[in-house]
C-alpha positions in Angstrom: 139.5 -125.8 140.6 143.0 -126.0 139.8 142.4 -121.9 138.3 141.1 -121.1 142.0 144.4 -122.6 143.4 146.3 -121.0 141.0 144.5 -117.4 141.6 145.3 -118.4 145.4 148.5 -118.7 145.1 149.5 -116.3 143.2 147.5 -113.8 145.4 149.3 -115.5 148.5 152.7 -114.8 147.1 152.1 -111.2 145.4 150.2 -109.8 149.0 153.6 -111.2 150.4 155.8 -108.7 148.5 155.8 -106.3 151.5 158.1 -109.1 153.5 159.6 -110.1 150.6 160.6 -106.7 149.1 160.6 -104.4 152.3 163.7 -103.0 153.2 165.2 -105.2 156.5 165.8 -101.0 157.4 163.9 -97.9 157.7 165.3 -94.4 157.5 163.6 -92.7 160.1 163.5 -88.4 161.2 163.9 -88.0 164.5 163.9 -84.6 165.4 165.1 -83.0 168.5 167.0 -80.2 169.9 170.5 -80.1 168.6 172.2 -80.0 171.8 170.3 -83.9 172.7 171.8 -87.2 172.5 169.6 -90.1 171.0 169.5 -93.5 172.1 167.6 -95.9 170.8 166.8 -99.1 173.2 169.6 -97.5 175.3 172.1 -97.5 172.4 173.7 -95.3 170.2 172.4 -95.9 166.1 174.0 -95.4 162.5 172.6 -92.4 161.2 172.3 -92.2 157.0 171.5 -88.5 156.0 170.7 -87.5 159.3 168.1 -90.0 159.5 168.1 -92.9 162.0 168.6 -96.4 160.6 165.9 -99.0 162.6 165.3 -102.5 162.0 162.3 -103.7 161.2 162.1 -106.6 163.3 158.6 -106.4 164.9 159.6 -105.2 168.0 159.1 -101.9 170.2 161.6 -99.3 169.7 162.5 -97.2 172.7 164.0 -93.9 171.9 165.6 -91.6 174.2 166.4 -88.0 174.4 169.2 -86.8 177.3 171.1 -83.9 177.7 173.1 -82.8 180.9 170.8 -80.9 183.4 167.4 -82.0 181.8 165.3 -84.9 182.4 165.5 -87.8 180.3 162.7 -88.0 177.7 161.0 -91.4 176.4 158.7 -92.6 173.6 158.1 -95.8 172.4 157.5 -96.1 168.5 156.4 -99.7 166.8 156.1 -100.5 163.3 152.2 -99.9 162.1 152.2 -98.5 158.8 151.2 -101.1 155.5 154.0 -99.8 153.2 153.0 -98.8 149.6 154.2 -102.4 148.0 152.1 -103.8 150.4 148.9 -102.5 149.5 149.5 -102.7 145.1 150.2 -106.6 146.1 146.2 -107.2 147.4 144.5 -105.2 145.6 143.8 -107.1 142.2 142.8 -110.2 144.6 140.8 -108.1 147.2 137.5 -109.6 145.1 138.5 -112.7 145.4 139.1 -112.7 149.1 139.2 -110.2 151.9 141.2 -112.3 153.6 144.3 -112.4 151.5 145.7 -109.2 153.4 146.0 -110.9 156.4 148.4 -113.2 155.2 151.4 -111.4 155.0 152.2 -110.4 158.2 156.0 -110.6 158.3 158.4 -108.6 160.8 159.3 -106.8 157.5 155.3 -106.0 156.6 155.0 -102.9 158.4 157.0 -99.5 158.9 157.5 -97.0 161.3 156.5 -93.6 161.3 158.8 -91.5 158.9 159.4 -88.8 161.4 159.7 -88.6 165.3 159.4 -85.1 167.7 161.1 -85.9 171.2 163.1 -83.7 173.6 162.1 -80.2 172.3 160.1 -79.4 175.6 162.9 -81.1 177.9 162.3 -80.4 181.8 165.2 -78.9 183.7 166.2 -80.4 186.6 166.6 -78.3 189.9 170.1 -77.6 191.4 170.3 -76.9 194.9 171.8 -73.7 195.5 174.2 -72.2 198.3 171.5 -70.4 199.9 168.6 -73.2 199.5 168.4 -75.8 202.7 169.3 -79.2 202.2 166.2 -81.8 201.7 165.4 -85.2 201.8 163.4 -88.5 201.6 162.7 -89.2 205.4 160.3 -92.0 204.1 158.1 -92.9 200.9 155.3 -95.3 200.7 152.9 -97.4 198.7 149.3 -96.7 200.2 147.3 -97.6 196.9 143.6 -99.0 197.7 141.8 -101.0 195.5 140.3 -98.6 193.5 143.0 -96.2 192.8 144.8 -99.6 191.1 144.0 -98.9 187.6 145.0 -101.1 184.1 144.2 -99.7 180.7 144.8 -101.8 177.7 145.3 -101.0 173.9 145.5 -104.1 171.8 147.9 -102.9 169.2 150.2 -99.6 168.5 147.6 -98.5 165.7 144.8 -98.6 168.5 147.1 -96.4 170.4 147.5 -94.4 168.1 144.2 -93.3 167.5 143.4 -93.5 171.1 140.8 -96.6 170.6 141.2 -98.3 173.6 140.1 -100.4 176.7 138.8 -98.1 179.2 140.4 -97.9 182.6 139.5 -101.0 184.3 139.8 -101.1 188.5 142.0 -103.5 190.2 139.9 -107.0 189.7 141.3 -108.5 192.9 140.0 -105.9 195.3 143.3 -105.6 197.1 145.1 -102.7 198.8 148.4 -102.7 198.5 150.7 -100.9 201.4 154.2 -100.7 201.9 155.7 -98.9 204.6 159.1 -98.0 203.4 159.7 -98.6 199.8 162.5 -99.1 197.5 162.1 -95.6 196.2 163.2 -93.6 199.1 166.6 -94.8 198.2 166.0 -94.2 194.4 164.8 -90.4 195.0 167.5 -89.7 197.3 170.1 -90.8 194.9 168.4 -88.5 192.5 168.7 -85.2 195.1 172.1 -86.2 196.0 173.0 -86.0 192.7 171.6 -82.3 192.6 173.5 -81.2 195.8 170.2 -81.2 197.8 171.5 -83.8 200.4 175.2 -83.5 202.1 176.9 -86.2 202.0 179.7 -85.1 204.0 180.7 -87.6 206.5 180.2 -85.1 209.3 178.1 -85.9 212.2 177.1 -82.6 213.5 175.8 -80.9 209.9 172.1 -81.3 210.0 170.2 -77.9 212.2 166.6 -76.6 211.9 168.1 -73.8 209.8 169.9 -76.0 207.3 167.4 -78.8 206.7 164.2 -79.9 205.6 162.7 -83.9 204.5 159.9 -85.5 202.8 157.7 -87.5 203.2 155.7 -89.4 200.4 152.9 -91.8 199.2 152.2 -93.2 196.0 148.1 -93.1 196.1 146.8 -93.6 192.4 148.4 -95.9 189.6 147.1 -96.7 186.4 149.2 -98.5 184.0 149.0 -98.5 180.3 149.7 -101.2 178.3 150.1 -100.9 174.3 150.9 -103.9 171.8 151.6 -107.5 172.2 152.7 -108.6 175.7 153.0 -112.3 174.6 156.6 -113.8 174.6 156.9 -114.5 170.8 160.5 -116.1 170.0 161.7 -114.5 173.8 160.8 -111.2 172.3 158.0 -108.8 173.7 156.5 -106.5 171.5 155.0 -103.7 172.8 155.1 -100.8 175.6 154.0 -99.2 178.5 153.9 -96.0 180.3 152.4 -95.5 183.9 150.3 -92.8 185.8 150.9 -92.1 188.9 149.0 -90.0 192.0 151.6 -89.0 194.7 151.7 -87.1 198.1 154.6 -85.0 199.0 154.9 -83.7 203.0 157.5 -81.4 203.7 158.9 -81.8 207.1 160.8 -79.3 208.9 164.1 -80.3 210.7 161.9 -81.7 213.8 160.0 -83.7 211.4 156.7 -81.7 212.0 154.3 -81.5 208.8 155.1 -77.9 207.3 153.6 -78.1 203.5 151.9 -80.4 201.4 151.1 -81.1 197.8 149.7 -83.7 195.8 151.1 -84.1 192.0 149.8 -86.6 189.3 152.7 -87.3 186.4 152.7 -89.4 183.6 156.3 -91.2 182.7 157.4 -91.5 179.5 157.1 -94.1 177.1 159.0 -97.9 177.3 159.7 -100.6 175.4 158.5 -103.7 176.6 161.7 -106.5 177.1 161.2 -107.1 180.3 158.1 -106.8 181.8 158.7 -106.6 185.0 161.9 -104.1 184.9 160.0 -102.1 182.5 157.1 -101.3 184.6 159.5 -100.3 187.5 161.1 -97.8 185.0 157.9 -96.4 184.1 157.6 -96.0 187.7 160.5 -94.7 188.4 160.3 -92.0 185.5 156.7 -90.7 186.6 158.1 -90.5 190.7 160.9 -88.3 189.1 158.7 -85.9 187.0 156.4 -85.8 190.3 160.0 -85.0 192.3 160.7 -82.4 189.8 156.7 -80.5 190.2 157.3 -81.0 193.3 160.9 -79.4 193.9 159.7 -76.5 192.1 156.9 -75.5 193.5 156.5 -71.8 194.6 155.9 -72.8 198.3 158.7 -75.5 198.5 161.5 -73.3 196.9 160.3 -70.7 199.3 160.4 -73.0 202.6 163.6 -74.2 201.3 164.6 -70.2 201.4 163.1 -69.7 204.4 165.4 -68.5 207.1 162.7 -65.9 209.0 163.4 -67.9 212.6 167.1 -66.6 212.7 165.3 -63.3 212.8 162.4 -64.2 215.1 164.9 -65.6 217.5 167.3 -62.7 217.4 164.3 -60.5 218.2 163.9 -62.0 221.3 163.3 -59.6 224.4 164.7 -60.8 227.6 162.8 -63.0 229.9 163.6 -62.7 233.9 163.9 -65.9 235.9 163.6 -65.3 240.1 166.9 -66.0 241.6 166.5 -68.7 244.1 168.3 -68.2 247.7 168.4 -72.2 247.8 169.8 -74.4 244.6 170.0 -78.4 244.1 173.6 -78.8 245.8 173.7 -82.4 245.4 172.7 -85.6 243.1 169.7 -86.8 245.5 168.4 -83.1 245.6 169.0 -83.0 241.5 167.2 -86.6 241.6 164.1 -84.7 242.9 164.0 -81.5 240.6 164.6 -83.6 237.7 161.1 -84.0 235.2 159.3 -85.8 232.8 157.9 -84.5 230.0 154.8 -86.6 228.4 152.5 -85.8 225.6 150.3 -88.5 223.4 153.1 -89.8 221.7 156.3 -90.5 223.8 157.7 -88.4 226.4 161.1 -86.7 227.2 162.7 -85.2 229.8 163.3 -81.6 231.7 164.5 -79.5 234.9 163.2 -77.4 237.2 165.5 -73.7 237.3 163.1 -71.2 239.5 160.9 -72.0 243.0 157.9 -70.9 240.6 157.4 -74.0 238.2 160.1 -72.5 235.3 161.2 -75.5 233.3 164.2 -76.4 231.0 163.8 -79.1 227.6 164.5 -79.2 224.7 162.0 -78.0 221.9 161.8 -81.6 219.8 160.5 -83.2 223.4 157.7 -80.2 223.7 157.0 -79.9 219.4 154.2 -82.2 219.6 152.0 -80.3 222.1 148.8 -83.4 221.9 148.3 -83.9 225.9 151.6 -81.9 226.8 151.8 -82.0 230.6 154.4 -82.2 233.1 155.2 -85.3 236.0 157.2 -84.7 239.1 156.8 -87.7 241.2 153.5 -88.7 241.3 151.6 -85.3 240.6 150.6 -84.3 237.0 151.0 -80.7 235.6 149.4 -78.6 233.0 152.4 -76.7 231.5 152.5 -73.5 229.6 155.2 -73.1 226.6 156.8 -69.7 227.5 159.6 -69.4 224.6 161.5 -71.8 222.3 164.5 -71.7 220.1 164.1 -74.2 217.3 167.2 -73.1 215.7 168.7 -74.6 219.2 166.5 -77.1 220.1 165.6 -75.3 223.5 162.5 -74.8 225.5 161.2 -72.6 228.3 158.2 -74.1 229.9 156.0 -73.2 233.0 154.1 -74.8 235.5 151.5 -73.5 238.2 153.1 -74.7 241.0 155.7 -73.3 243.6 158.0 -74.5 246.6 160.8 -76.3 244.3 164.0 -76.5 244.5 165.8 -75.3 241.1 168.8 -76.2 239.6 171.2 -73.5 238.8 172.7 -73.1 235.6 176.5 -72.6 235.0 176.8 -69.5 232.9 180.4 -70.2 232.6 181.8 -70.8 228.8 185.0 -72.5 230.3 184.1 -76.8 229.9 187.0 -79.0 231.3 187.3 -81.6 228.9 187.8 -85.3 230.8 185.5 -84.1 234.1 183.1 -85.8 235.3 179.3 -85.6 234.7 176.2 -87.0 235.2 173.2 -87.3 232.9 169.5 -87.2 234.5 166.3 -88.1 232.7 163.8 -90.7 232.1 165.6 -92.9 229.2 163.1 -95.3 227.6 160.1 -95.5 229.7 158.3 -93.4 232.2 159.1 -96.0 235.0 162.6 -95.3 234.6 162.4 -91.8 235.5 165.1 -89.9 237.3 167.6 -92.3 236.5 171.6 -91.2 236.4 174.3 -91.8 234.6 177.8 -91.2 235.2 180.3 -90.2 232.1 182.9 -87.8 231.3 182.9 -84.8 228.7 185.0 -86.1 225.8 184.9 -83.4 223.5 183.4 -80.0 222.6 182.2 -79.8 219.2 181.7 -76.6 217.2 178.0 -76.8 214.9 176.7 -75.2 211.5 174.9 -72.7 213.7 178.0 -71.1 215.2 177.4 -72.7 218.9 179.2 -75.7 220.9 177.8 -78.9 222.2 178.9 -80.7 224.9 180.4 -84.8 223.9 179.9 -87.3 226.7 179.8 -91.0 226.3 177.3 -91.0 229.5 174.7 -93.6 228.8 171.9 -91.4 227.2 168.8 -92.9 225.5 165.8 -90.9 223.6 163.7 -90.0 226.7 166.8 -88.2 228.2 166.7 -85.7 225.5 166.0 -82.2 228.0 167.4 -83.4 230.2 170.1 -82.0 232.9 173.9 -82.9 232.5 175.3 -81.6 235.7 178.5 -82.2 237.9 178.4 -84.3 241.0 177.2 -80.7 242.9 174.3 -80.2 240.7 175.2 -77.5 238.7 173.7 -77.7 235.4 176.6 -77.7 232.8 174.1 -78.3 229.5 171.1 -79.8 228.7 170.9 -83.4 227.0 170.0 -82.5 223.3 170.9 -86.7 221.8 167.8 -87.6 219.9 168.7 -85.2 217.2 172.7 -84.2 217.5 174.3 -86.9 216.6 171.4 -89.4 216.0 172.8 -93.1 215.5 176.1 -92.4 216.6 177.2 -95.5 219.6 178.5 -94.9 222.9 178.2 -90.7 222.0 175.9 -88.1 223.3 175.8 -84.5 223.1 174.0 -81.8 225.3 173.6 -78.1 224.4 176.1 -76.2 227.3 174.2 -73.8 229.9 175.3 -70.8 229.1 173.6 -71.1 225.6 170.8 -72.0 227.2 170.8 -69.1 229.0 171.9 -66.7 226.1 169.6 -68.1 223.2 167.0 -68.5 225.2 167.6 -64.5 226.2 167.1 -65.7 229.9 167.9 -63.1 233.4 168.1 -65.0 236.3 168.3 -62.1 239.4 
């Protein structure tokens, strides 16, 4: 008996000699393009011989490759690898129990691979260019159902490794998870603003159809991988985890009308696990970028973000003759009653009448959705009939089958007295409030990125004005209300598109 102890303790502390005589540090290769700086856990490490020094400690090592203009790359390594002393220390005692090698398990029993590949491959990150429209996140959601909630689990690195594993297992609770507006809009909008693809000049009047383009995006499939030890050992986690994600992207065009779509599935880099929950997030984070990044350069997105073929289709324009009208609104009650509103499924805006024959003035974001488009003057409903629109200027021509009106007549004149008065006509808000006024003054005439003028009035002017008629206490039509677009969130301001632009980029005759 006393022999048998002996044996056993003697095996216990000779299949201990890997914790006991293990180097506290590994010399490890890590080999990446020359131009790369490694981090390891986000810090900079003591190199011996161009090899990086790592502490065996039993926890996840996170190493990083960044270079300026490239994507960050991450893998995770953990110590897995029985050292030789390790395995000469059990093997006289194997006979007498199989069990012996389990007992030295020691933060100092295992290595790390001897040599690491990262940031070879790096991805390039896109830079917006002078002649590339600006673009960005109008709004990103989380619209994950139950079963696109994925968890995969590997019970140790060496698993991993060898890809033995857990196999994807569906969310167990059976939950959907939605969120309207998530924190990554912010976090992907940060990332194009760093690029140039967002202005972030403090300048109110920058955005234009030509100039701009947003997103829209849904995260629709996750599965997240775990790898190692999760449990909170000595408030140390040991392992790592790297995430999946399924996204839609939705271009938008300026008027926020659906003009491309892709779908991209990414897979984020690698992560030490030291805080669960902030490491999942930048999994997340790192698989939405390389998603971004497919997405951004994409054939079809580069070329919408190109795209400038409706300068040309607008400048092509052939000329379009109005009927003069022998008898024009002359007053505010007559411009009451030639004033319009302008409903489809979806909301509603406003217009004016400018020929006896049904011709009709709006803008083109108030006509863009065309789902139940008519026309209300009073009581009586109208089917209306898009004739021409300028998206570059946010202008419509519209027509109705109808006659006997009395139209509004459009100044033609370029000469706009600041300080006079005007008056704003529309139906702000709701359809009950149609034909309401407003009285203001013209505070300003501002210049725009497409080389035309708006009109600034601090009238009172509300979304459902937008096409509507800014005239002077006659009637005459001095611009067109254009405020759900130009100059969007700005208080007690309001901007309308002059009438002698409407007439010339809309290539109108009136005789």
């Amino acid at each position: 008996m006393k022999r048998l102890n002996l044996v056993l303790i003697t095996a216990f502390l000779l299949s201990s000699c890997a914790t006991i005589l293990n180097n506290r540090y590994q010399d490890v290769n890590i080999k990446t393009d020359s131009k790369n700086e490694i981090l390891i856990n986000g810090e900079k490490v003591n190199t011996k011989n161009g090899k990086y020094i790592l502490k065996r400690d039993g926890k996840a090592k996170e190493i990083t490759a960044k270079r300026e203009g490239f994507k960050d790359e991450h893998i995770t390594i953990m110590q897995f690898k029985r050292p030789t002393v390790y395995i000469i220390s059990w093997i006289p005692f194997l006979a007498a129990t199989p069990l012996i090698p389990l007992l030295d398990d020691g933060v100092k029993s295992r290595n790390y691979e001897k040599e690491i590949i990262i940031g070879e491959n790096m991805i390039k990150l896109p830079v917006k260019d002078i002649n590339l429209k600006a673009i960005k996140i109008n709004n990103f959601k989380i619209d994950l159902k139950a079963d696109s909630i994925k968890y995969r689990y590997f019970s140790n690195y060496k698993s991993f490794k060898n890809n033995k594993d857990k196999k994807a297992v569906i969310n167990e609770k059976k939950e959907n998870i939605q969120i309207e507006n998530s924190i990554y809009s912010e976090l992907l909008n940060d990332i194009l603003k760093g690029k140039g693809y967002i202005d972030t000049t403090n300048n109110a009047l920058k955005d234009s159809y030509s100039s701009n383009l947003s997103i829209d995006a849904a995260i629709t499939d996750i599965t997240v991988h775990y790898i190692g030890n999760f449990f909170n050992i000595n408030n140390s986690y040991r392992g790592m985890i790297y995430i999946e994600l399924g996204v839609k992207w939705q271009v938008l065009d300026y008027y926020k009308i659906p003009v491309f779509l892709l779908k991209t599935k990414t897979k984020s880099g690698q992560f030490a696990v030291l805080n669960p929950e902030k490491d999942a997030y930048k999994a997340a984070k790192d698989a939405l970028e390389f998603g971004l990044i497919e997405f951004m350069n994409s054939k079809d997105v580069v070329d919408l973000m190109h795209d400038k073929s409706q300068n040309n289709t607008e400048q092509l324009f052939e000329e379009i003759e109005i009927p003069k009208s022998t008898n024009y609104v002359s007053s505010l009650s007559e411009a009451i009653q030639s004033s319009v509103t302008i409903k489809n499924k979806n909301g509603h805006g406003s217009g004016f009448i400018i020929s006896n024959d049904g011709f009709i003035i709006s803008n083109y974001h108030v006509i863009s959705d065309t789902n139940d488009l008519k026309v209300i003057i009073g009581d009586s409903n109208y089917k209306v009939e898009i004739i021409r629109v300028s998206k570059i200027h946010d202008l419509a021509l519209l027509k109705i089958h109808a006659n006997g009106f009395t139209p509004f007549k459009i100044s033609e004149s370029n000469n706009i007295e600041i300080a006079s008065e005007i008056y704003a006509i529309g139906t702000p808000t709701a359809e009950d409030l149609s034909q309401t006024i407003s009285k203001g003054i013209i505070s300003a005439v501002r210049k725009t990125n497409e080389n035309s003028k708006l009109i600034q009035t601090d009238a009172s002017v509300n979304a459902g004005n937008s096409g509507g008629a800014i005239t002077n206490k006659d009637g005459l039509v001095l611009g067109v209300v254009s405020s759900k677009l130009k100059g969007f969130g700005i208080e007690g301001v309001a901007f309308g598109i002059p009438g002698y632009e409407i007439i010339s980029k809309l290539k109108l005759s009136i005789k």
